[in-house]
FIKOLZA-832565 format. One line per 2 residues: number of its first residue (from 1); for each residue x, y, z of C-alpha. Coordinates in nm, 2 decimals. Example, Ala and Ser with C-alpha at 12.3 -4.5 7.8 and 13.67 -1.06 7.14 Angstrom:
1 = 1.23:-0.45:0.78 ~ 1.37:-0.11:0.71
//
This chain:
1 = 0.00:0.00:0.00 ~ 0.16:0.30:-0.07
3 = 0.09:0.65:0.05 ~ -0.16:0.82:-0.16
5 = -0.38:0.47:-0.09 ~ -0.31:0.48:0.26
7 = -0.42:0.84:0.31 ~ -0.72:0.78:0.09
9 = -0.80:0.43:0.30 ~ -0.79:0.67:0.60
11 = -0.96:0.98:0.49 ~ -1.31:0.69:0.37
13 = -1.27:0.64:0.73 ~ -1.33:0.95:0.83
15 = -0.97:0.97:0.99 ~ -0.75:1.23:1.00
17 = -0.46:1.19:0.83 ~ -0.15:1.43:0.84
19 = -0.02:1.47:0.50 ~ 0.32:1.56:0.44
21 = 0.22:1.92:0.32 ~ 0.14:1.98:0.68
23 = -0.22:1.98:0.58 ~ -0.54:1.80:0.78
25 = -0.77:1.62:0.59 ~ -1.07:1.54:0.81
27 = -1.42:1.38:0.73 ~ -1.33:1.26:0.40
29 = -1.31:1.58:0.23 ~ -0.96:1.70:-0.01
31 = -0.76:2.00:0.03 ~ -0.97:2.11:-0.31
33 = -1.29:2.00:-0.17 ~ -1.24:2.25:0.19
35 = -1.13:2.50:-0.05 ~ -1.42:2.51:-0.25
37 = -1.62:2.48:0.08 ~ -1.45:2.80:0.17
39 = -1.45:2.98:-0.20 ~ -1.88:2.94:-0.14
41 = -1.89:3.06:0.23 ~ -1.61:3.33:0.16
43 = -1.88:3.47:-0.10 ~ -2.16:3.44:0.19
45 = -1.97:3.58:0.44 ~ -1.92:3.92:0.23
47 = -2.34:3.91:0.18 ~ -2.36:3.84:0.55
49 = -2.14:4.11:0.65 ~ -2.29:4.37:0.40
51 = -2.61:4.29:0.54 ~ -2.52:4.41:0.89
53 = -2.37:4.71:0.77 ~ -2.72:4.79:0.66
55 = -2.84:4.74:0.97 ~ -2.59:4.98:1.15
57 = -2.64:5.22:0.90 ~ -3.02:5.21:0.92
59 = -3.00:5.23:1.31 ~ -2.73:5.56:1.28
61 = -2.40:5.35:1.42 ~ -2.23:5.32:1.18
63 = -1.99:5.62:1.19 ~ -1.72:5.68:0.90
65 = -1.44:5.53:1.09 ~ -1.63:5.25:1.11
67 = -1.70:5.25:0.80 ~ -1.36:5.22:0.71
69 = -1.30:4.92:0.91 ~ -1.60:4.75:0.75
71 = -1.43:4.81:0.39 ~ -1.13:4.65:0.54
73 = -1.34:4.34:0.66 ~ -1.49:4.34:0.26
75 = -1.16:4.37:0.12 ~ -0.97:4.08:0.39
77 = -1.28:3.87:0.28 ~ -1.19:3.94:-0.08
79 = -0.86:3.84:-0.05 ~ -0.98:3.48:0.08
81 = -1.13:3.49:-0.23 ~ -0.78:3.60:-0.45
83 = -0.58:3.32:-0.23 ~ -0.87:3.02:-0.28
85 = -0.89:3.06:-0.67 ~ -0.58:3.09:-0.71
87 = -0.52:2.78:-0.56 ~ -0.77:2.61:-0.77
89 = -0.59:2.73:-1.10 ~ -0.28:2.57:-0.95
91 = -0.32:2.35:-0.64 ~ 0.04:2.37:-0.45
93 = 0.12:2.39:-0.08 ~ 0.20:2.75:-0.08
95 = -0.10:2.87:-0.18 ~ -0.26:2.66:0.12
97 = -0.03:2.86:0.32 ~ -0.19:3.22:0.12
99 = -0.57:3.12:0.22 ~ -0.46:3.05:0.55
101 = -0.26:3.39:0.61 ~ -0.57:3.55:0.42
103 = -0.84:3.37:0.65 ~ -0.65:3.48:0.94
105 = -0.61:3.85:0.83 ~ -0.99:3.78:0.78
107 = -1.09:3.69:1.12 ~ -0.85:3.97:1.28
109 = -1.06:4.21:1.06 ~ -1.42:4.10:1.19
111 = -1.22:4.12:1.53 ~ -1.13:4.50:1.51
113 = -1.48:4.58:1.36 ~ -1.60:4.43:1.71
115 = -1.36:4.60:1.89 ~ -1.49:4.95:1.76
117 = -1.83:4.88:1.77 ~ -2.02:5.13:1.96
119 = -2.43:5.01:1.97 ~ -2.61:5.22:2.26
121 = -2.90:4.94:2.18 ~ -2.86:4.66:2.38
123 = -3.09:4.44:2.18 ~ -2.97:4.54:1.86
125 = -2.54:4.49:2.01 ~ -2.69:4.13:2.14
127 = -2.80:4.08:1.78 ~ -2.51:4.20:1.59
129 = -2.20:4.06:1.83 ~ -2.42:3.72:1.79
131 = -2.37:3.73:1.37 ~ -2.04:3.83:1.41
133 = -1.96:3.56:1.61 ~ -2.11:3.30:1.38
135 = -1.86:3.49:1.11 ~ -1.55:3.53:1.31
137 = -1.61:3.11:1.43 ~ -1.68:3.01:1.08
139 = -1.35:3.22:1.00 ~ -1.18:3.01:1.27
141 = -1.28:2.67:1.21 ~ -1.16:2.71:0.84
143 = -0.79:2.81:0.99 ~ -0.78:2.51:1.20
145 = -0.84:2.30:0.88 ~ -0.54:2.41:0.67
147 = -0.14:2.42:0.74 ~ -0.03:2.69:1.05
149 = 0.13:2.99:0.91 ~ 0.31:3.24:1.10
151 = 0.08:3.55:1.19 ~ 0.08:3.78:0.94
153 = 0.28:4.10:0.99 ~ 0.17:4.45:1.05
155 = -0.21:4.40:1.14 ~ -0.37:4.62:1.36
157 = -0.49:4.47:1.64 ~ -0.80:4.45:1.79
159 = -0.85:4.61:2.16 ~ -1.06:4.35:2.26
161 = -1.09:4.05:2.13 ~ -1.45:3.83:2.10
163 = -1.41:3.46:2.25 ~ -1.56:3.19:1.99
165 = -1.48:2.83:1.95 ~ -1.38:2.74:1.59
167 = -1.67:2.61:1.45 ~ -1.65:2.41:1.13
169 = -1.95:2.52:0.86 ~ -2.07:2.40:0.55
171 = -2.19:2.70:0.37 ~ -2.52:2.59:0.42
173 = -2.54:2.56:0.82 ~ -2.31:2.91:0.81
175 = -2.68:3.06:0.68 ~ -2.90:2.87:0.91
177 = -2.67:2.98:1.18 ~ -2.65:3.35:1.08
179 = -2.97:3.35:0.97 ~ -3.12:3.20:1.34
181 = -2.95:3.53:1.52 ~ -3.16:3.72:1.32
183 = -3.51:3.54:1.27 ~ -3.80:3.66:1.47
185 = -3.60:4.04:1.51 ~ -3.70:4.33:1.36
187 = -3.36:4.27:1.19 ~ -3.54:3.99:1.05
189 = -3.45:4.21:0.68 ~ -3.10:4.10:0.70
191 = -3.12:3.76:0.69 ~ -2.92:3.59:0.44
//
């Protein structure tokens, strides 16, 4: 048995196999497979996202400076987006590494968003800090899936920093589960 067999063997049963690229199969699924998983929820996340900025902007909190974070969220969750097709056109390790680095710029992104936020609605903070977390957990369960990378450099920080378990998400329970903060709200509008 050699070691493509032997991986495969391992990954049917549901296993999880360490490949030599420093990259963790689980469930069954291929590097190609998780990428596409995140290529469709990367494109969710943005309408997600965009969704609560409309909400903030209807309800008068969303300031310019925070504004200006949320465009850096967009284009962080953009740049998943660069790193994942590019690995498609030409799956190698390194770009692994890219979507990784990206994902993580990603979730620090959300983070500082967070950090700024400013809701003088408690109801409406509950509502958004609850979406975000189903983001910034969906963002975390997708880095725990591919090769470590070393933190990216030059990132601002966030001043506070939500708690989340990394959650793993098929694009389709990321909806339900950003869709359930918001059913039954008046913010019932945003739902994805």
């Amino acid at each position: 048995m050699n070691r493509r067999s032997l991986l495969a063997k391992l990954a049917t049963l549901g296993a999880v196999a360490v490949l030599p690229l420093k990259f963790v199969a689980c469930a069954g699924q291929t590097a190609a497979q998780i990428v596409t998983d995140i290529q469709n929820y990367v494109a969710l996340a943005k309408t997600a996202f965009n969704s609560l900025l409309n909400v903030l902007t209807t309800n008068g909190v969303l300031t310019p400076a925070l504004a200006t974070v949320g465009n850096e969220v967009i284009k962080a969750l953009s740049d998943i987006a660069t790193a994942v097709a590019n690995y498609l056109a030409t799956p190698v390790t390194g770009l692994l590494g890219a979507i990784s680095t990206a994902l993580q710029v990603a979730e620090n992104s959300v983070q500082v968003f967070w950090s700024d936020l400013s809701i003088g609605d408690p109801t409406l903070e509950a509502i958004i800090t609850g979406a975000l977390a189903v983001i910034i957990s969906t963002i975390a369960g997708y880095i725990a899936l591919l090769p470590p990378t070393p933190a990216p450099t030059g990132m601002v920080m966030a001043r506070r920093r939500m708690q989340v378990a990394p959650k793993r998400r098929s694009p389709k329970q990321f909806r339900h589960d950003f869709n359930k903060v918001l059913k039954g709200t008046k913010y019932a509008g945003a739902m994805i």
